[in-house]
Each structure stands twice: as structure tokens, then as C-alpha cells.
Steps between C-alpha positions, in 0.01 A plus 500: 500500500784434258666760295498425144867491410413665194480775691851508642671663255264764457555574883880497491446767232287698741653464744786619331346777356298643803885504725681688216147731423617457105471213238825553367721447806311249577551296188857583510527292824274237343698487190218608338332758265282832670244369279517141576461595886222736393302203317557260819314772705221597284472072484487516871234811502332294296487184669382706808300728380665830652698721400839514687735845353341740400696622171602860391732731339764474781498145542288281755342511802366218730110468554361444845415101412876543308646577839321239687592281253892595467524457919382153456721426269811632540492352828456164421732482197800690744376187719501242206872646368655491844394148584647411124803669572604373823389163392723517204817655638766294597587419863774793534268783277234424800736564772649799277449920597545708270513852575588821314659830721750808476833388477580734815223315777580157315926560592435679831147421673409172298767274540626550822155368622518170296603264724260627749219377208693180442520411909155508458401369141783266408352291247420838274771721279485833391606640158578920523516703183615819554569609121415867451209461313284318714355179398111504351253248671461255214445103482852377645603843615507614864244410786624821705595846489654731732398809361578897622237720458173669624337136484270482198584324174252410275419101501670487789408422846752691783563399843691779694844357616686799662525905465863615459678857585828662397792647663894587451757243515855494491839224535665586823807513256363795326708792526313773765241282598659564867375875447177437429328588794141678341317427194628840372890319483371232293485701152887570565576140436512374150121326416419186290100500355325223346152601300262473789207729428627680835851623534717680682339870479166289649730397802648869580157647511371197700842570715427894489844587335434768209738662212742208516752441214496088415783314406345210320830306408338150334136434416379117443140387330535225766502568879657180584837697292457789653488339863797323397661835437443608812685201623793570345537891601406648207205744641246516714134315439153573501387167626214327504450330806369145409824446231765690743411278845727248438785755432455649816479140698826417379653817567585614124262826506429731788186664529587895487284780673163590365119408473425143338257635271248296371439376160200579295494102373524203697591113455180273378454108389292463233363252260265530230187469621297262287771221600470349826813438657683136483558380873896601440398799429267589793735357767795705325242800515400450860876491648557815275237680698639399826845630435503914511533470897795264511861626492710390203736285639853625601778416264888565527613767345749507196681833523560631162851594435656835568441738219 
């Protein structure tokens, strides 16, 4: 049987509709008016002869023929708009990842790994974007995210990638970091903090040190900054131990006594779920979720100057 093409629009509305569970968000990603989308549905109740939302005070909610009618479709039009768009990109937007992280994995965890993913995909590129507000998932925006978190986001579908834990670091230029011997030295150093959700009075209670007086010299809203601070002697670090591994490879941070205690979020890829992934995409995914066992790779260190 054919589908009337008449029909299509009404669908698209639906469609529309049903994913966002409200006519006006819906029309504003159709470009169209909450009562236009409302007359394409009532068109395509009509032309059915069900009723798909039921309507009330709060808003809408899907019918049991609406939901077997909304799983239909949103599959097939996610099908029909992928096809389109991978048909219609050019030759380097097919063989193009793009993928939205933390500034702090992206400079320390991310990147050294890259060649690794071009050794073995050497035809496709990668485009990061690390800005501090991370990207939204719209048309020509991101096909990836590295996200931290406890693993749900609504829309989105999450693929655990790694845990993480946290523990001191210091420069082995740091004044007294020879002393430190037990986690109860450590507050006697001067501290850097970034805005993790847990800090350094976490770590002493994890480390069993009580009634300590913190010198918190320098606090950063990045951790990448505040690792780099670390580098260059200005106070110890709470680290967390995904961005600080290749700071310890290459000798610029030493691990200092203590627990590694671990972090109530982790690391997770995700994608919003009623978009199946371009093949870029899944083969940049699927190298991603190989990675948490491998070693960054060793690099020379550059010693900062003497301060």
C-alpha cells in the first residue's frame, strides 16, 4: 500500500509533536504555529479515525494507538533524514567527527589518543569543541559527547566510557613535597582547588586526617588551570585521575600519599537518541570505548622554570 503524500506533512507534525509531548515546541522546530501543528494532527486523527493525544489542562499526552503510531514514525523519518543527510553532505562532512567534551579530558585524555584513532581510521577527521558551555545537539552541531555525570540526560542515549577517582598531586619542585611522607603532611603544603563537586575536605576524610587547617592558595573554574598550577609549584592538587595521567607519565606531577577516592560521576558518550549515528560517528564511538584500559602515551617532559 502507498501512503498518500498528503499525509506526510501531517506526520512530520506528529511526529514532531509526540517527541517534544507539546504542540508548541514542536512547531517551533517546524517553523510553525502550536495551532498549525495542532490542526495537522486532528487532520491526521481524522483521516484515521483515532484519536492519538489525549488533550488537557497540562498539556498532552500520547494515546496507546498515538504511541504505536509515534514508534513507527519517528523511526522511519530518523531513517529517511539520515539517508538525506549523508547523501547530501559533501565528501569531507561524511568523513567528519564531531564531538563535544570538557576542556580538561579533551587536553589531557582525548588527544593524546588521536593518533592511535587515526592509525586505524585514516580517511576520517575529528573536530573537538571544548568551549565551556557545551555544545547542544542540533542540525549541524555535534555527533558526540563526552559527558561527566551519573549517566542520564534526557534525549540522550549514554554509553559508559570510564569511572574516575581523585587524589593529591604535587610538582617535585614544590617546596616540602620531600616531607610529605602521610596524608596528614599534605594540608601543610599550599593547595590549588578547581570547583569539582568534591574537594579537598572529601579527600582528608577519605584519607582519615581530621581538624586540618587548608591553605587553598589559587582556585580555577577549569581543572585543566588548576593542573597546570600544580605544574608550576604553586600548591598541591586534588586530581582527578583520568585528566592528571599524562602529568604523571611525563614526570611533571607525583602522586602523593593517600586513598584514590572515587568519584560520585563518571565519563559517558552520548548522543541523542532519536538520531542514529552517521558511520563516522559510530567508528569514532567504538574506539572511544576501547580506550579507558590503554596508557596515555609517554611524552617528554617540559620542566617549567624555577619559581
Amino acid at each position: 500500500m502507498t501512503l498518500p503524500t498528503a499525509w506526510l506533512p501531517a506526520l512530520a507534525a506528529f511526529e514532531a509533536a509526540a517527541r517534544h509531548q507539546n504542540f508548541a515546541r514542536a512547531g517551533q522546530e517546524l517553523h510553525l504555529t502550536a495551532s498549525a501543528v495542532s490542526h495537522h494532527v486532528r487532520k491526521l486523527e481524522g483521516m484515521l479515525g483515532v484519536t492519538l493525544f489525549q488533550r488537557h489542562a497540562r498539556g498532552v499526552e500520547l494515546t496507546v494507538e498515538g504511541r504505536q503510531l509515534a514508534d513507527a514514525a519517528s523511526g522511519a523519518l530518523t531513517d529517511i533524514h539520515d539517508v538525506v543527510r549523508e547523501l547530501s553532505d559533501a565528501r569531507s562532512e561524511r568523513h567528519l567527527v564531531r564531538v563535544t567534551t570538557m576542556h580538561s579530558l579533551a587536553h589531557t585524555w582525548v588527544v593524546p589518543r588521536l593518533a592511535d584513532f587515526n592509525a586505524q581510521h585514516p580517511r576520517l577527521r575529528v573536530r573537538i569543541d571544548s568551549e565551556t558551555a557545551l555544545s547542544r545537539f542540533e542540525e549541524g552541531g555535534p555527533d558526540l559527547g563526552i559527558r561527566y555525570g551519573l549517566g542520564h540526560w534526557p534525549g540522550m542515549t549514554a554509553h559508559a566510557l570510564m569511572p574516575d577517582a581523585m587524589f593529591p598531586v604535587a610538582s617535585p619542585r614544590l617546596p616540602g613535597v620531600d616531607e610529605v611522607r602521610t596524608p596528614a603532611d599534605i594540608p601543610r603544603l599550599p593547595l590549588v582547588e578547581d570547583l569539582a563537586r568534591q574537594s579537598w575536605p572529601d579527600w582528608l576524610r577519605a584519607a582519615d586526617v581530621h581538624g586540618a587547617t587548608l591553605d587553598v592558595r589559587h582556585s580555577f573554574s577549569d581543572t585543566t588551570n588548576a593542573m597546570q598550577a600544580a605544574v608550576w609549584g604553586l600548591g598541591a592538587a586534588l586530581a582527578r585521575e583520568r585528566v592528571c595521567e599524562t602529568f604523571l607519565a611525563d614526570g611533571s606531577l607525583l602522586r602523593l600519599p593517600g586513598p584514590a577516592l572515587p568519584t560520585r560521576y563518571s565519563y559517558f558518550v552520548v548522543y541523542p537518541s532519536h538520531r542514529r549515528l552517521r558511520t563516522a560517528a559510530r567508528a569514532f564511538m567504538d574506539w572511544l570505548l576501547t580506550q579507558p584500559g590503554r596508557p596515555a602515551p609517554t611524552r617528554v617532559a617540559t620542566k617549567p622554570p624555577t619559581l
